[in-house]
N, C-alpha and C positions, 0 to 999 in steps of 0.2 A: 270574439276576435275583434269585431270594431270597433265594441266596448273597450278593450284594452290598447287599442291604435289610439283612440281616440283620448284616452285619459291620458297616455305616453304623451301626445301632443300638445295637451293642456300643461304638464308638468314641464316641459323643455319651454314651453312659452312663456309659463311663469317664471322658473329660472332666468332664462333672457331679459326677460323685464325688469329681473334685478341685478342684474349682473351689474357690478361700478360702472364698465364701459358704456352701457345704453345711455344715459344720459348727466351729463354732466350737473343737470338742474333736479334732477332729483332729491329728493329731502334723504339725510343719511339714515343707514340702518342701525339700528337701535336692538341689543339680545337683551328681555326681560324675562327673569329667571324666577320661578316659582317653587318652592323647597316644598310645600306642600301637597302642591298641586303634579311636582313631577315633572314638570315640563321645561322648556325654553322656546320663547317664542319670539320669533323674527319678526321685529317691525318698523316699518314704512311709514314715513307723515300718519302716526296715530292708527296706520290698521295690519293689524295679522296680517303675513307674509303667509307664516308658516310656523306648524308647531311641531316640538320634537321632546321624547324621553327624554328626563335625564334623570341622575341621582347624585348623593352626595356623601357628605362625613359622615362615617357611622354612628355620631354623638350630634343628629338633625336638627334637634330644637335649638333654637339662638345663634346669637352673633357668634363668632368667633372671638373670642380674649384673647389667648395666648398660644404657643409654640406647644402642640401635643394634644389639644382638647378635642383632636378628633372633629372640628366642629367646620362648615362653609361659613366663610363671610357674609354676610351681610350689608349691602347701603348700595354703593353708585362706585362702578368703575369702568377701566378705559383696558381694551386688549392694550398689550406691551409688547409684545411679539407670536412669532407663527413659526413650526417649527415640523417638517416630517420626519416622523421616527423609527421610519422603516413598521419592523411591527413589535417594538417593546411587551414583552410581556405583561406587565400592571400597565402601562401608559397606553397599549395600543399603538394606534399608525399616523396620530396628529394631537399635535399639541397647541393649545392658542393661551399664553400668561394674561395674568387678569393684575392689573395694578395692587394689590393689598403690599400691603395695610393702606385704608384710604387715612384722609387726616380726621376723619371721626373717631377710627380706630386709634390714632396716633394723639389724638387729643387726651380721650381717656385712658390711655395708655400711660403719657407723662405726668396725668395727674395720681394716679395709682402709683405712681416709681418702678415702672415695668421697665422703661426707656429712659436714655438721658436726653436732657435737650438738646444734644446735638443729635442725636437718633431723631427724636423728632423734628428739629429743623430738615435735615437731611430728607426726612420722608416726604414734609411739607414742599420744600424744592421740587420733587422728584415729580410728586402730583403737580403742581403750578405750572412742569416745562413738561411733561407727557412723557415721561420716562421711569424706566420701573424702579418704584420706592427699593430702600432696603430689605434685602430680604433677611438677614443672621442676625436681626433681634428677639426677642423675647415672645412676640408675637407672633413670631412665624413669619413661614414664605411659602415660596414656590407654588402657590396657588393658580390653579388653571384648570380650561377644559381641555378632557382628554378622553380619549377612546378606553378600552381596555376589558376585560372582563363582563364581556354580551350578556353573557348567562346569567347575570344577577342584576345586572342593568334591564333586563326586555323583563325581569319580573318586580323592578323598580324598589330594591333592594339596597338601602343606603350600605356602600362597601367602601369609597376613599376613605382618606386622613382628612378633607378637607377640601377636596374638589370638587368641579363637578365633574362627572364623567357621562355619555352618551355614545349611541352605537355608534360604530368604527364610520361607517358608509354615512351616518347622517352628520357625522361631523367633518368628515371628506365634503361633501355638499354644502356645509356649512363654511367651512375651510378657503370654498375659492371665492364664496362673496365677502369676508368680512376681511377689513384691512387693522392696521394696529393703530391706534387710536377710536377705533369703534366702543361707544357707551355701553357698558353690562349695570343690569340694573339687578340687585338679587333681594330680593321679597321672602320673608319667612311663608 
């Protein structure tokens, strides 16, 4: 029993510690995302916060190219927004958008002729001012983490089109510290 007071108290103290309001001087928080490893980990000026399930496209290995491959992005992005969805069936109870297509994506995209170069200038913009790229090109959209479907998630079972997805409750916890513009870093 004190064993469990006591861990309870460790947990709510670390939460507080990162909560945006504690300190304004704080180094911002950073999700780096590991596709092999399963995880997403919450980090502070360079050290683990916190780590957490997750999973992804059911087509795991590599970047993402295009609209349908089943596949998670890959490289460096910024949340776009935050969203509760009650309790969606596929999406779960929270939604947080992830900037894709980043301009790597966008890069090799226009040189492929996937995109026109207004598609690509437009994405280009969209990353430069922190706002979410296009999403009704060729290479897809609506990428994000999202709750949904525990049962195949807690046995780390790649089930999205291309997100990532994590337990309902760890991404509620995750939910109330990250804001939109927070770095997502996703790592094969």
């Amino acid at each position: 029993m004190i064993r469990r007071f006591i861990s309870l108290m460790l947990l709510v103290a670390a939460i507080l510690s990162i909560s945006p309001s504690s300190s304004a001087a704080q180094a911002p928080l950073v999700l780096v995302i590991s596709k092999s490893a399963h995880t997403l980990t919450l980090v502070r000026d360079g050290q683990t916060v916190k780590k957490y399930i997750c999973v992804f496209g059911v087509n795991p290995d590599g970047d993402k190219l295009q609209q349908g491959d089943n596949r998670t992005p890959e490289g460096v992005f910024f949340i776009t927004d935050k969203e509760k969805l009650g309790n969606h069936p596929y999406l779960g109870r929270t939604w947080m958008g992830l900037s894709y297509p980043a301009v790597s994506h966008a890069e090799r995209a226009v040189q492929q002729n996937l995109i026109s170069s207004e598609q690509y200038q437009a994405i280009l913009s969209a990353n430069r001012t922190g706002e979410m790229p296009p999403q009704n090109t060729r290479l897809g959209g609506w990428i994000g983490i999202h709750g949904g479907r525990e049962d195949l998630t807690k046995q780390k079972i790649n089930w999205t089109e291309g997100c990532i997805a994590m337990l309902d409750s760890d991404l509620e916890e995750l939910y109330t510290l990250i804001t939109p513009g927070t770095k997502v870093i996703v790592r094969s």
